[in-house]
Structures are given as C-alpha cells and as structure tokens.
N, C-alpha and C positions, 0 to 999 in steps of 0.2 A: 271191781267186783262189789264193791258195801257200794256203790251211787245208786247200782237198781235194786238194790235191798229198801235204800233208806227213803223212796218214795212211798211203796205200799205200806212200810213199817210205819211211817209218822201219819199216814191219812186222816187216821179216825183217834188220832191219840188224845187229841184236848175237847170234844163238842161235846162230851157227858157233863160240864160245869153246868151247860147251857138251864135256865128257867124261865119259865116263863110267866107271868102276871097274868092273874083276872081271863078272860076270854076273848084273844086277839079274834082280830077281824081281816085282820091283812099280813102280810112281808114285813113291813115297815112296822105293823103295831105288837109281832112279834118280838122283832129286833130290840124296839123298847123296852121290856119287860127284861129281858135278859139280864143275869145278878151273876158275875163272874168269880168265887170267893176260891181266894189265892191261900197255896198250899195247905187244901183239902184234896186227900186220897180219895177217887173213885173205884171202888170194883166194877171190873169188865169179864164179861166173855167176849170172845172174838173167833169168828168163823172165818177160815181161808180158802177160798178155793184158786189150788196152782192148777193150770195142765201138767205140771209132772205128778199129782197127785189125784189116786183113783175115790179119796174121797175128802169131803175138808176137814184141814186140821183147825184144831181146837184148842184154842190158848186161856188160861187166863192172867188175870193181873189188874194194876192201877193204875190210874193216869191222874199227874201231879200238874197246877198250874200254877210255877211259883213266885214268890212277891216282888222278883226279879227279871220277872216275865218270862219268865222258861220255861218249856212245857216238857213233861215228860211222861213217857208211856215208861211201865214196870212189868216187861213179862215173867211171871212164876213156874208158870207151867204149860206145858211138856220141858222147858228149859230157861236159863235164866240170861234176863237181856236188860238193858235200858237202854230207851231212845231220846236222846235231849234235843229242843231246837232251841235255839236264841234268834235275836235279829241278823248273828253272823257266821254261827255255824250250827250245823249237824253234828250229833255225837253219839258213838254206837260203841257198847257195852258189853262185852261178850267174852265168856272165860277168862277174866282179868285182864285182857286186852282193852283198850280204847281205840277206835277210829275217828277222827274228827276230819269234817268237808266243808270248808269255804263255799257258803250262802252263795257270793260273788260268782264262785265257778258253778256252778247248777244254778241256774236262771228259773227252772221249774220249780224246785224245792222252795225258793227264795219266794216263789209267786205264791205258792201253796201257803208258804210260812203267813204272807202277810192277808191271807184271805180266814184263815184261822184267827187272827187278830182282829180281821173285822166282826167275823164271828164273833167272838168272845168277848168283844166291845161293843156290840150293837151298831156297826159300824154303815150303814145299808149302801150308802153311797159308793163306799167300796166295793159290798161285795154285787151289785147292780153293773159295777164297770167289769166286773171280772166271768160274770153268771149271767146265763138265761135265768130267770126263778120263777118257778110256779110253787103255790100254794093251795094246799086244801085243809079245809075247815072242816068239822063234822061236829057238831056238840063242843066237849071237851077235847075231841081226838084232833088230830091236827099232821101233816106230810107238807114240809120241804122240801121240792125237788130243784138241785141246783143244777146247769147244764154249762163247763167252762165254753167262753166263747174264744173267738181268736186270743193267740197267746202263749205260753208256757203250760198253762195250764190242759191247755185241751189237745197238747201232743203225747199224756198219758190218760189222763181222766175221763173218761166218757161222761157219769154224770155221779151223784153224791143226794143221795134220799138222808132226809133227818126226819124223824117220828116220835112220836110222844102223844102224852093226853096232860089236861091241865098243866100242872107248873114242873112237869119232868119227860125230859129226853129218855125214850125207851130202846131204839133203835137207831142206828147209823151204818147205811150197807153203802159203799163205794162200787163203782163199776171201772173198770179199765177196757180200754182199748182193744186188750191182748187176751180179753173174755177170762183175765182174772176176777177175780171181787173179793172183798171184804165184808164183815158183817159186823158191827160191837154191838152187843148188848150188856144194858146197866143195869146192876144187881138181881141177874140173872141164876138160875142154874145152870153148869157146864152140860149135862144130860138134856136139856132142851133142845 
C-alpha cells in the first residue's frame, strides 16, 4: 500500500532549492548555475489531481535538503506527513507511524532518487542518460521539460515541466501515466 503512495509523494519534493545564474542559454548552462543550500526550509503549495478526486486537493508545506543528503517534503496541511529519501530508503511519516522501503526493492524510486541528485547537483550527464530535455528560453522566463526515456522511470512518469524566471524555480507540475499530476508551487498562495 505506502510503495504507490511514495512515488507521487516524493516527485516534486527537493527541485524548489533549484537557482539559477545570470541568463542561461541552454540545458547544460542551466545545470551550471544551479546553488543547492542544504537544510534550508522551502514553502510549497501543491496541487493533486487523483481520479478518485472530483477536484485537486491542496497541500501545503516544506521541503528540506539536508547536509546529509536527505531530502524531505513536510506536509502541514490538509494533514500532517513527512516524506524522507536517502540513497537507501523511503520513509513515510504519518500519525506517529513510520514506514520505511528499501531503495534496492523499488528500482523506480531508486531511479527517481538518483535523477533528483543530478538535479540538485547540476549533474547533466546524468540527467541526459535518464531524460529526453527540452528547453525554452524567453528573456528571463525559462521551461524545463524533462521526458523519462527507457527505464524505471518512464513506467510511471510521463514527463516533469520545471519553470521559473531568473534565479528562482516558480513551478514544478509532474504528469503520470495514469492521467494523475502534480503541481508545487514556491512561495505561492494556497487560494491561487
């Protein structure tokens, strides 16, 4: 039960650190600019859309990347959650319970985990082996669209738009397979 939870739960949980330098030009001179500062609290909104839901629910919360390489999403509200990854497991948070899932056993989570890292590290090579990427440019404004290719990845993920303008991430909507998605927005209002 928590393994198809904690796919769409961590998607969008760590790419708010993301910044960016000066006025990329490309994928690659993005990547570059990228400034990852560990255990700084982000505010999120986050929009859900399930099929068992006749409209999206609406979370907020933080997401922590920390000096230990951990990442973790802090849902507040509608209810209270943590989602942690490391390089070796999943860990879900909920009513005083913990759940923890061996990386090893979910090959997708594990793929997820380590394309998040290239993220966050400006990693390009990785995330090149793992993505279709297109880029667009506009001025300041700027769209990420990542597409997983063969893999783990692309037996949930359809594709993962990253948005912003100059040196901040505004938007991160995920698309699934299964015509769910996701949406975070950074320092956002929940009424938006």
């Amino acid at each position: 039960m928590t393994s198809g939870r904690i796919k769409p739960l961590f998607i969008l949980a760590v790419l708010p650190w993301i910044a960016w330098a000066g006025s990329p030009d490309s994928f690659e001179a993005i990547l570059e600019g990228i400034d990852t500062p560990r255990g700084v609290s982000i505010p999120f909104v986050e929009k859900r859309q399930n099929s068992l839901l006749d409209e999206p629910l609406v979370l907020t919360g933080e997401v922590i990347f920390d000096h230990d390489g951990r990442l973790s999403k802090i849902v507040e509200i509608p209810f209270r959650e943590r989602v942690t990854i490391s390089r070796d497991a999943v860990e879900l948070e909920r009513e005083g319970r913990t759940k923890r899932l061996s990386l090893r056993r979910k090959e997708d989570v594990g793929a997820f985990y380590v394309a998040l890292r290239a993220l966050l590290e400006g990693d390009a090579k990785t995330l090149l082996d793992l993505f279709e990427v297109e880029t667009a440019i506009d001025g300041g404004c700027w769209t990420i669209m990542l597409v997983p290719d063969a893999g783990p990845l692309s037996e949930f993920l359809e594709s993962m738009t990253i948005s912003g303008s100059a040196a901040q991430v505004s938007r991160i909507r995920t698309v699934h397979f299964d015509g769910n998605w996701q949406e975070l927005s950074f320092n956002a209002d929940p009424a938006e």
